[in-house]
C-alpha positions as CSV (number, residue, x, y, z in Angstrom):
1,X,40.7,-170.0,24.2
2,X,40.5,-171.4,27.6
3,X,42.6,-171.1,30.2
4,X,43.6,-174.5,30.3
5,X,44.9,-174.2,26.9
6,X,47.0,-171.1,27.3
7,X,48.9,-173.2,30.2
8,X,49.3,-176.0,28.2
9,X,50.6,-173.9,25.9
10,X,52.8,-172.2,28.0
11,X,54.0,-175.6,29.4
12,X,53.6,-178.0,26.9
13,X,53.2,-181.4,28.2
14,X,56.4,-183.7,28.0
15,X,54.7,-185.8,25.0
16,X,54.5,-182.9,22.8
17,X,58.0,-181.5,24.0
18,X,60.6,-180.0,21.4
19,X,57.3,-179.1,19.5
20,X,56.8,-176.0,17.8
21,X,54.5,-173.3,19.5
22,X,52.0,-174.3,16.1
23,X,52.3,-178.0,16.4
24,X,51.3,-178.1,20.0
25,X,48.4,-175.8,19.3
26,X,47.1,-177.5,16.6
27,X,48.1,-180.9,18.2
28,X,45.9,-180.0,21.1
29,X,43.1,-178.4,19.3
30,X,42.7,-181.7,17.9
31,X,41.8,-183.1,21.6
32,X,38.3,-183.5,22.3
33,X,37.3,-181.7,25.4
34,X,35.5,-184.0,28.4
35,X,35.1,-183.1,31.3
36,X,34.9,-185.2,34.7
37,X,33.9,-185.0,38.5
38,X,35.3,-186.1,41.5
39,X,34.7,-190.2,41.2
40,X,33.8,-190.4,37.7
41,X,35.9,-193.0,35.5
42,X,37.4,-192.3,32.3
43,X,38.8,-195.7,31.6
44,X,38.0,-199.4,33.1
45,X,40.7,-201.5,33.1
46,X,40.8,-204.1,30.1
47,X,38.9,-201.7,28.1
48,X,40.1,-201.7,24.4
49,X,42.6,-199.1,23.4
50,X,41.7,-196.3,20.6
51,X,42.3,-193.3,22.5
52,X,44.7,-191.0,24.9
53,X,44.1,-189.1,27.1
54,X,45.9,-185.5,28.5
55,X,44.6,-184.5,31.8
56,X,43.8,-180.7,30.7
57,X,43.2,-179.4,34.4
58,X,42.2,-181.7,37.5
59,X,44.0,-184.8,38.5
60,X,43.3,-188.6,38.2
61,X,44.2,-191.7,40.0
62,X,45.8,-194.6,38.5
63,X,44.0,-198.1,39.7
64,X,44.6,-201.8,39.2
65,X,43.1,-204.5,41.7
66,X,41.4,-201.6,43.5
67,X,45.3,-200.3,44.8
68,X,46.3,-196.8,43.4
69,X,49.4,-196.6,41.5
70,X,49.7,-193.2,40.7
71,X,48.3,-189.7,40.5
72,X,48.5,-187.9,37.6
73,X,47.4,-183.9,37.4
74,X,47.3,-181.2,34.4
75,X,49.7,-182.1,31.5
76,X,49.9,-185.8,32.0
77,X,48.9,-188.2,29.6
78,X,47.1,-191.2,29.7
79,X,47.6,-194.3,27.6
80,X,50.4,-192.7,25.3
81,X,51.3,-195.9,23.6
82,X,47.9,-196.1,22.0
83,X,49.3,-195.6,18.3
84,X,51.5,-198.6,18.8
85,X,49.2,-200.7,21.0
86,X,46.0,-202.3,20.0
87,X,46.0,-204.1,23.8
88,X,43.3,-203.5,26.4
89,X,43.9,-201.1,29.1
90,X,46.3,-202.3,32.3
91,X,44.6,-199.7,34.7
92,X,41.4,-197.7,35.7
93,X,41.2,-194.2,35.5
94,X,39.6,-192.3,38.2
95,X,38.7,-188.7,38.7
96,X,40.2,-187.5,42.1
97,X,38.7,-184.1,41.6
98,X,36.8,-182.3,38.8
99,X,39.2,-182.8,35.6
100,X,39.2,-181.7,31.9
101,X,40.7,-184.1,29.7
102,X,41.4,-184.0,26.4
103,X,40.6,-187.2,24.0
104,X,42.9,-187.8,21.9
105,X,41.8,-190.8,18.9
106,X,44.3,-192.6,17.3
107,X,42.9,-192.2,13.6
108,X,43.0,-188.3,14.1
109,X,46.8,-188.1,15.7
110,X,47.6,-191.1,12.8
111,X,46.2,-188.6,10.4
112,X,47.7,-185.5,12.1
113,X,51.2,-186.9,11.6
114,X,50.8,-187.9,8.0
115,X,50.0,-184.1,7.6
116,X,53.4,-183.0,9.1
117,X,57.3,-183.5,8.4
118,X,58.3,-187.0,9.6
119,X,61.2,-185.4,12.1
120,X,57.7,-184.3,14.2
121,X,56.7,-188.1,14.6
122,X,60.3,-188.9,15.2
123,X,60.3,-186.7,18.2
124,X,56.4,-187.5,19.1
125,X,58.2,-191.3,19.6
126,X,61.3,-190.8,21.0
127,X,59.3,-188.4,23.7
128,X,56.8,-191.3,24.5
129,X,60.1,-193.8,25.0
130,X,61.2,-190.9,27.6
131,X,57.8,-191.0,29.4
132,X,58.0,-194.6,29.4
133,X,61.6,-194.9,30.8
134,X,60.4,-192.6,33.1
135,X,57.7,-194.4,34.6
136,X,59.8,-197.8,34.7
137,X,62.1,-195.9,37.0
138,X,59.2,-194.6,39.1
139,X,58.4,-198.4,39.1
140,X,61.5,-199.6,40.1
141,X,62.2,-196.8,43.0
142,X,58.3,-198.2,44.2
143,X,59.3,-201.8,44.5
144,X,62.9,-201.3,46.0
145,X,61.6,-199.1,48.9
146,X,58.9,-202.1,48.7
147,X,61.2,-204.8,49.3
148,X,63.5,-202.5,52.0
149,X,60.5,-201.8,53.8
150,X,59.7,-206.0,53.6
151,X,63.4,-207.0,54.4
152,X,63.3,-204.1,57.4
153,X,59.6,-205.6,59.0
154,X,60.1,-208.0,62.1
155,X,57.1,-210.3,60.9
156,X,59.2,-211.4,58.1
């Protein structure tokens, strides 16, 4: 097993949290394993959605209009809304250092959780509401130190 895995087992990442030790093993053993250098892409933006993504070990940058939004390093997911959402991708993903990443298609989760007590998909969605509330927060901290910083500026 690699190392990677035994530290994601150790720390599960917050989408699989309130798993079982088994259902995050077998969750991630679904993941296929891809790996990335410094620069690469893993996702345009406005590409279709069919898969997620869980950065493994490495870190990624988050890009829309050429502007970073974020950086995201081992145990982050990319694109967890991809069982609900048929949309195209809002951002680019770019490798900021070598990464593994773990693929994730939404057939095989659809099909993982069809194998498994529904209370596991119940807390699969109510963790991906958490991530989400999580990064409208970020958001909103981003765009009021934004607008102080605007309010603040003498050229305004």
């Amino acid at each position: 097993m690699p190392v990677y895995m035994r530290n994601l087992l150790k720390d599960p990442p917050n989408l699989l949290k309130n798993f079982h030790y088994e259902d995050v093993l077998s969750f991630l053993e679904m993941g296929k394993e891809e790996r990335y250098n410094q620069g690469d892409i893993v996702v345009n933006e406005n590409d279709r959605v069919g898969a997620a993504y869980l950065v493994a070990k490495g870190k990624v940058g988050i890009y829309r209009d050429e502007i970073q939004l974020a950086i995201l390093d081992e145990g982050s997911f990319i694109g967890e809304t991809f069982l609900f959402s048929k949309q195209n991708r809002m951002a680019k993903v770019i490798c900021e250092e070598k990464a593994i990443l773990l693929s994730f298609e939404r057939y095989d989760v659809l099909s993982f959780f069809r194998k498994k007590p529904e209370k596991l998909f119940n807390i699969f969605t109510k963790n991906i509401i958490e991530i989400q509330q999580n990064k409208i927060n970020n958001m909103n901290v981003q765009l009021m130190n934004l607008k102080k910083r605007l309010l603040n500026s003498e050229s305004w």
